[in-house]
OpenMM code with the backbone's topology and positions (N, CA, C; nanometers):
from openmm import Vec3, app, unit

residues = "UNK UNK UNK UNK UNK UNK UNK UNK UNK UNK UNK UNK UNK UNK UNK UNK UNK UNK UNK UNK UNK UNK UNK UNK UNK UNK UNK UNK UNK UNK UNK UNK UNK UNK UNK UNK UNK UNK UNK UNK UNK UNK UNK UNK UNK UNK UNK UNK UNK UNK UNK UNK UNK UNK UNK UNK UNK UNK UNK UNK UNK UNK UNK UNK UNK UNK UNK UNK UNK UNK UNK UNK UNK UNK UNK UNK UNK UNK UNK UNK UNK UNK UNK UNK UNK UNK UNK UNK UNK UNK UNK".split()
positions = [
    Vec3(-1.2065, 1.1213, -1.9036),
    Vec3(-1.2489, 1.0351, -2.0109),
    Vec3(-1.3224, 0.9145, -1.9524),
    Vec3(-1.4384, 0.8744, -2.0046),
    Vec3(-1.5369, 0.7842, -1.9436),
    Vec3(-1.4783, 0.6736, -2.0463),
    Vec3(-1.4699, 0.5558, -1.9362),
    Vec3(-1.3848, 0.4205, -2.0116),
    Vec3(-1.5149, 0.2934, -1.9866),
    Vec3(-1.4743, 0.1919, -2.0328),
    Vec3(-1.5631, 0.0654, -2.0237),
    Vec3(-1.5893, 0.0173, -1.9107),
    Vec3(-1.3884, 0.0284, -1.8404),
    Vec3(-1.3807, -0.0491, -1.7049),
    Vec3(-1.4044, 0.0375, -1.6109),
    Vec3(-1.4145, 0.1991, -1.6072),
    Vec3(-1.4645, 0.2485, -1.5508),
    Vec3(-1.6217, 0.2504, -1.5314),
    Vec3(-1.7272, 0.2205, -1.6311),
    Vec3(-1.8743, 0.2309, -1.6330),
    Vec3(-1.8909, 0.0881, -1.5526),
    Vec3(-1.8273, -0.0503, -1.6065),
    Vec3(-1.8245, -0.1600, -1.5237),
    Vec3(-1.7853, -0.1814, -1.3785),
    Vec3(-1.6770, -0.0860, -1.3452),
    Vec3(-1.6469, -0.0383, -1.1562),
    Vec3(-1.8106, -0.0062, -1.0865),
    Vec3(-1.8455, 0.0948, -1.1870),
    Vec3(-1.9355, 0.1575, -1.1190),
    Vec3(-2.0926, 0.1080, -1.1139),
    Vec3(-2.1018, -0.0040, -1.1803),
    Vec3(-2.2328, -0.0723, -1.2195),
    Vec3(-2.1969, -0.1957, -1.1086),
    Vec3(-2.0988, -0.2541, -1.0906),
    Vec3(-2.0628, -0.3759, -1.0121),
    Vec3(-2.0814, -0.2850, -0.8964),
    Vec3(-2.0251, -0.1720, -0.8378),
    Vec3(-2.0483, -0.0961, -0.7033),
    Vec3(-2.2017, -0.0844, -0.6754),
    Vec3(-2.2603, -0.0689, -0.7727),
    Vec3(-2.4259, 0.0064, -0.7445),
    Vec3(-2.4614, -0.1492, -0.7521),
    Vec3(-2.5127, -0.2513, -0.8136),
    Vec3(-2.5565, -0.4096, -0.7470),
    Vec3(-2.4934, -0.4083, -0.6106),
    Vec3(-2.3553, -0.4289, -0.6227),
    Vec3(-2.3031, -0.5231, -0.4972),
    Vec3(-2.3420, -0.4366, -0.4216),
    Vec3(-2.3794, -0.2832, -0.3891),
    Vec3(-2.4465, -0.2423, -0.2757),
    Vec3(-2.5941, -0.2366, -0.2440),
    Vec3(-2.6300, -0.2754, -0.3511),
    Vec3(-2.7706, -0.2941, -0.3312),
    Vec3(-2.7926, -0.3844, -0.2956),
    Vec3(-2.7816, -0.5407, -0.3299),
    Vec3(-2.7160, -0.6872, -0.2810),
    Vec3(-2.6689, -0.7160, -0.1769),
    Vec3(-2.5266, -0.6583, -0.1552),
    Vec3(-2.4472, -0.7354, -0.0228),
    Vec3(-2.4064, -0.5326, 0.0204),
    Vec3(-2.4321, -0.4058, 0.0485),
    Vec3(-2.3578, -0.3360, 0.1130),
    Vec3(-2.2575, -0.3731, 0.2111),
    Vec3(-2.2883, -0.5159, 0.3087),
    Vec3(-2.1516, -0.4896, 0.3675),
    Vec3(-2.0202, -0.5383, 0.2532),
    Vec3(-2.0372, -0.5722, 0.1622),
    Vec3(-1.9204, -0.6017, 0.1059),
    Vec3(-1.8748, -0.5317, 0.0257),
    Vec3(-1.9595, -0.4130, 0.0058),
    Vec3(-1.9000, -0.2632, -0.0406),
    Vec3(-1.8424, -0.2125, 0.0766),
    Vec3(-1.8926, -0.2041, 0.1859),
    Vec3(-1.7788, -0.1087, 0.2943),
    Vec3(-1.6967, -0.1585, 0.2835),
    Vec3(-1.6650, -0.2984, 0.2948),
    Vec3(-1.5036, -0.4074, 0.2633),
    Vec3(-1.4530, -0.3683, 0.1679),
    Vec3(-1.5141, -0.3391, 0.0719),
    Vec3(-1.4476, -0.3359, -0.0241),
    Vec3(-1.3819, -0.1212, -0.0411),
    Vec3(-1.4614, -0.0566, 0.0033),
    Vec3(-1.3955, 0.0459, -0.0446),
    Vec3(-1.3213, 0.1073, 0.0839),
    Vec3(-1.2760, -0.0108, 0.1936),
    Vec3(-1.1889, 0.0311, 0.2900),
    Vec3(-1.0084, -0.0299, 0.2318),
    Vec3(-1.0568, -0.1175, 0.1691),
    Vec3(-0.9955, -0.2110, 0.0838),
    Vec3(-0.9006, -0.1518, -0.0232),
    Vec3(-0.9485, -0.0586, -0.0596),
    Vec3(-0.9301, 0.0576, -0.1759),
    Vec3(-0.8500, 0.1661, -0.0991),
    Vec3(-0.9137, 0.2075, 0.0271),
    Vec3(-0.8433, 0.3618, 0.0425),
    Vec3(-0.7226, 0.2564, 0.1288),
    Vec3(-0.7066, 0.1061, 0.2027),
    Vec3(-0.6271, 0.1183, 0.2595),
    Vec3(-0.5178, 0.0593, 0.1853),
    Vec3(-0.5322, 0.0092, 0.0475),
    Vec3(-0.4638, -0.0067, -0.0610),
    Vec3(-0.3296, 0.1456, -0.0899),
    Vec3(-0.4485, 0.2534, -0.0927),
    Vec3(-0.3818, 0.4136, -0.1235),
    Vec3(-0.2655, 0.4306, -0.0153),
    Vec3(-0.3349, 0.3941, 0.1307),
    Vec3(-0.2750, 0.4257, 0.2123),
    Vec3(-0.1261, 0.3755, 0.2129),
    Vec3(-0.1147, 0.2472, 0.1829),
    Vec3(-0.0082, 0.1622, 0.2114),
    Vec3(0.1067, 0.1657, 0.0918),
    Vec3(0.0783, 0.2690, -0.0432),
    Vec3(0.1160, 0.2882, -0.1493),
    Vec3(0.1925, 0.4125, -0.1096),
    Vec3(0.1042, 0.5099, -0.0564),
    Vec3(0.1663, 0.6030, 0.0215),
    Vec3(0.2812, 0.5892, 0.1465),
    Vec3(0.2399, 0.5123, 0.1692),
    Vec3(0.3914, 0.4888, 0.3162),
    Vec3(0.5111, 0.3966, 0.2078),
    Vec3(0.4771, 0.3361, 0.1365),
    Vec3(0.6109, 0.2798, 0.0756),
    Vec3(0.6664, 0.4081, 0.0072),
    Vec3(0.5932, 0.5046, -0.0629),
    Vec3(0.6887, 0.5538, -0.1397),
    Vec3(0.7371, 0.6992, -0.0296),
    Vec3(0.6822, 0.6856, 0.0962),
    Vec3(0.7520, 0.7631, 0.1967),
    Vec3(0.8734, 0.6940, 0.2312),
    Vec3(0.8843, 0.5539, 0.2227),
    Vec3(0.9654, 0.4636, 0.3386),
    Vec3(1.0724, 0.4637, 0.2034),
    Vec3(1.0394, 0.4867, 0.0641),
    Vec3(1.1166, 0.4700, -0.0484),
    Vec3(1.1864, 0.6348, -0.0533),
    Vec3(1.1247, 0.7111, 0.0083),
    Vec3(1.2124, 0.8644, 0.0016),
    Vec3(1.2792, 0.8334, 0.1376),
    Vec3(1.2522, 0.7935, 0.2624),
    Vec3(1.3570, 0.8146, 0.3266),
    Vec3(1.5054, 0.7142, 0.3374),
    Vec3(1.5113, 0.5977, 0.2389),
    Vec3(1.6004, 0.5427, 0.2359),
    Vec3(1.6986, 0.5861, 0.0964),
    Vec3(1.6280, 0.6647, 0.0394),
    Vec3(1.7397, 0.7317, -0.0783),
    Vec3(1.7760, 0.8830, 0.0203),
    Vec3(1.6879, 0.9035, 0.0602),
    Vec3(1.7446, 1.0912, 0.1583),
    Vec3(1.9034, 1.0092, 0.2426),
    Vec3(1.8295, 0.8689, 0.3064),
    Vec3(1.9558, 0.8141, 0.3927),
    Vec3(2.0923, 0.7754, 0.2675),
    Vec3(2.0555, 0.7337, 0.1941),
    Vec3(2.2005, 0.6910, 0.1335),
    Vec3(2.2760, 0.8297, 0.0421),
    Vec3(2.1530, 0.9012, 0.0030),
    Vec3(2.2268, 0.9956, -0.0086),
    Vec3(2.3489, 1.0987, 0.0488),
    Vec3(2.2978, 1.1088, 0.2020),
    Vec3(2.3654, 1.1772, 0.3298),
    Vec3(2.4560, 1.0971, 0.4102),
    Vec3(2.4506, 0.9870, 0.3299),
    Vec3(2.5833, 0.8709, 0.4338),
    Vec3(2.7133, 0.9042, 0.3624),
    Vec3(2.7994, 0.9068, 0.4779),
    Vec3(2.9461, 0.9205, 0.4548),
    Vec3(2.9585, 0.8051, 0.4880),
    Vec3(3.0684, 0.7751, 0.4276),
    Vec3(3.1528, 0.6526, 0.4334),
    Vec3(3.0756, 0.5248, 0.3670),
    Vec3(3.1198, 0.3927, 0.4975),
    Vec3(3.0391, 0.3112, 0.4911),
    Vec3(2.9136, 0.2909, 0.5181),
    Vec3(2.8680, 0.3105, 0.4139),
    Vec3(2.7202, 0.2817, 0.5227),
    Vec3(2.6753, 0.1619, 0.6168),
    Vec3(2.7695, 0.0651, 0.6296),
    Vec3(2.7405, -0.0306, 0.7282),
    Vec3(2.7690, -0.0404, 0.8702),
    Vec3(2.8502, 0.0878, 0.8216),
    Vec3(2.9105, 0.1701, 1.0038),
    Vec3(2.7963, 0.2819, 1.0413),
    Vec3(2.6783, 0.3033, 0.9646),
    Vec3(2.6291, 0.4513, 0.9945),
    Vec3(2.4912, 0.3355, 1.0606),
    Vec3(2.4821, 0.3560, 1.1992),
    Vec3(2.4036, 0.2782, 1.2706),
    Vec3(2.2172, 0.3366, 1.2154),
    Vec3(2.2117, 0.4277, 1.1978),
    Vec3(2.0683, 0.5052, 1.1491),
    Vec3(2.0239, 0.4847, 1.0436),
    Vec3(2.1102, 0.4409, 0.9527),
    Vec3(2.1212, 0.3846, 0.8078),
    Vec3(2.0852, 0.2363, 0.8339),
    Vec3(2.1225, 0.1482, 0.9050),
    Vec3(2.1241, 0.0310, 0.9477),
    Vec3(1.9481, 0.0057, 0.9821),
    Vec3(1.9271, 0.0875, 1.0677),
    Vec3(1.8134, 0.0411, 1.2147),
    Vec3(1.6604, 0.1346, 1.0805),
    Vec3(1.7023, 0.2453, 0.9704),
    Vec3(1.5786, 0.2722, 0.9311),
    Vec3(1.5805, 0.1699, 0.8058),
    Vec3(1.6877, 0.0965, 0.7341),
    Vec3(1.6357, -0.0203, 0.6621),
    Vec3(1.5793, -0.1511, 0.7004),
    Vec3(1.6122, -0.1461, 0.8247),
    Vec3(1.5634, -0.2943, 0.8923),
    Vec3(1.3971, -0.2268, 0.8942),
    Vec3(1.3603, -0.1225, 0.9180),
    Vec3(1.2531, -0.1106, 0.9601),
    Vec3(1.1430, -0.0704, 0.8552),
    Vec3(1.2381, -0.0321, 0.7526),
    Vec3(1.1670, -0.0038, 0.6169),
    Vec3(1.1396, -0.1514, 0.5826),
    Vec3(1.2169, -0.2803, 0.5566),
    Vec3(1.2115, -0.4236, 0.5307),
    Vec3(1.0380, -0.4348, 0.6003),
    Vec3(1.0701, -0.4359, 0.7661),
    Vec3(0.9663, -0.4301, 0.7996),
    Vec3(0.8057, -0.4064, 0.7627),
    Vec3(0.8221, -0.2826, 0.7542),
    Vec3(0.6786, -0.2142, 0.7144),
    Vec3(0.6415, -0.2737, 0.5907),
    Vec3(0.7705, -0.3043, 0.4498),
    Vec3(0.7182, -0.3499, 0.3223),
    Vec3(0.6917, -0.4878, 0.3375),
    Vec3(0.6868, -0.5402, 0.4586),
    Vec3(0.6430, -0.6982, 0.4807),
    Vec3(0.5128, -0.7165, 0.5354),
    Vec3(0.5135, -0.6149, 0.6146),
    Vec3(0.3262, -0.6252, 0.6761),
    Vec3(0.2569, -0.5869, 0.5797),
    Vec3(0.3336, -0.4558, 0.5009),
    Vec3(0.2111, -0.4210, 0.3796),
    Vec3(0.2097, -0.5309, 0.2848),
    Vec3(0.3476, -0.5955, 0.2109),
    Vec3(0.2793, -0.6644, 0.1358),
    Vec3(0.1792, -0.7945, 0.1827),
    Vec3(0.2011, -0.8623, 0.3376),
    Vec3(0.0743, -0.9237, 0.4075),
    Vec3(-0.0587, -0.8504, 0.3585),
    Vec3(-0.0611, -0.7530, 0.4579),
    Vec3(-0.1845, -0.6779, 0.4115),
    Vec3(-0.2410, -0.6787, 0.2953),
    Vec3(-0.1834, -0.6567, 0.2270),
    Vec3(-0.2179, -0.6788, 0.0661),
    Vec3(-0.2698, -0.7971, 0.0087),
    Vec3(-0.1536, -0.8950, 0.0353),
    Vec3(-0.2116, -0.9986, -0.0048),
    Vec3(-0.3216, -1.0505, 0.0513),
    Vec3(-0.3977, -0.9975, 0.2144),
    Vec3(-0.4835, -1.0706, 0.2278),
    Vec3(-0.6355, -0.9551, 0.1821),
    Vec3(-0.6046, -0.8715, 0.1336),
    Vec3(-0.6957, -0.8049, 0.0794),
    Vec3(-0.7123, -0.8387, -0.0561),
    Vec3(-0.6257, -0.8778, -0.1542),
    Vec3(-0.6626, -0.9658, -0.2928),
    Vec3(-0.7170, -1.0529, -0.2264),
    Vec3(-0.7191, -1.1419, -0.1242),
    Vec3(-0.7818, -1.2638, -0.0978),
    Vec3(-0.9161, -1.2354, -0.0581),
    Vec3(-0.9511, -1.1385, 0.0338),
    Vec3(-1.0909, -1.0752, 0.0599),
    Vec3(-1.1903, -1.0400, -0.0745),
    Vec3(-1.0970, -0.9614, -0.1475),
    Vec3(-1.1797, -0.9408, -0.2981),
    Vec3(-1.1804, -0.9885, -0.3818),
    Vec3(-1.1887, -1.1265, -0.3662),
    Vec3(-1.2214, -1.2383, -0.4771),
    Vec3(-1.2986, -1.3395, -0.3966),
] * unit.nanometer
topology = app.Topology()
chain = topology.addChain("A")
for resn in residues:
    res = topology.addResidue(resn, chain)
    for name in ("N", "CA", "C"):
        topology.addAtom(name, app.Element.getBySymbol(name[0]), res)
């Protein structure tokens, strides 16, 4: 279905590359590395339900349970960096 904000994506893409192209490559690296980083959370979001699912006991005794949430914290902190400095690039 052809939408408004879709015909307006694609009219702002065709200027701004005719205009500024490098700020279309910025911008549609911007986009896939947006996908990308959407994709690893909801990987980093399946392997911490696979983990609590398969924990016996406490999970504050199950050291693997421990060391892949610290590291999941992790990754959702650089991405949301990343992120935020890519809203800041595209404006």
């Amino acid at each position: 279905m052809i939408t408004k904000e879709g015909l307006d994506d694609q009219l702002l893409e065709i200027a701004v590359n005719k205009e500024k192209p490098d700020l279309e490559e910025m911008r549609s690296k911007l986009i896939v590395q947006g996908h990308e980083n959407k994709m690893q959370l909801e990987q980093i979001e399946q392997k911490i339900l696979h983990i609590l699912q398969t924990s016996h006991g406490n999970i504050l005794d199950d050291e693997e349970a421990i060391n892949v949430l610290s590291q999941s914290k992790q990754i959702a902190l650089d991405i949301e960096e990343k992120q935020q400095s890519a809203e800041v690039l595209s404006h």
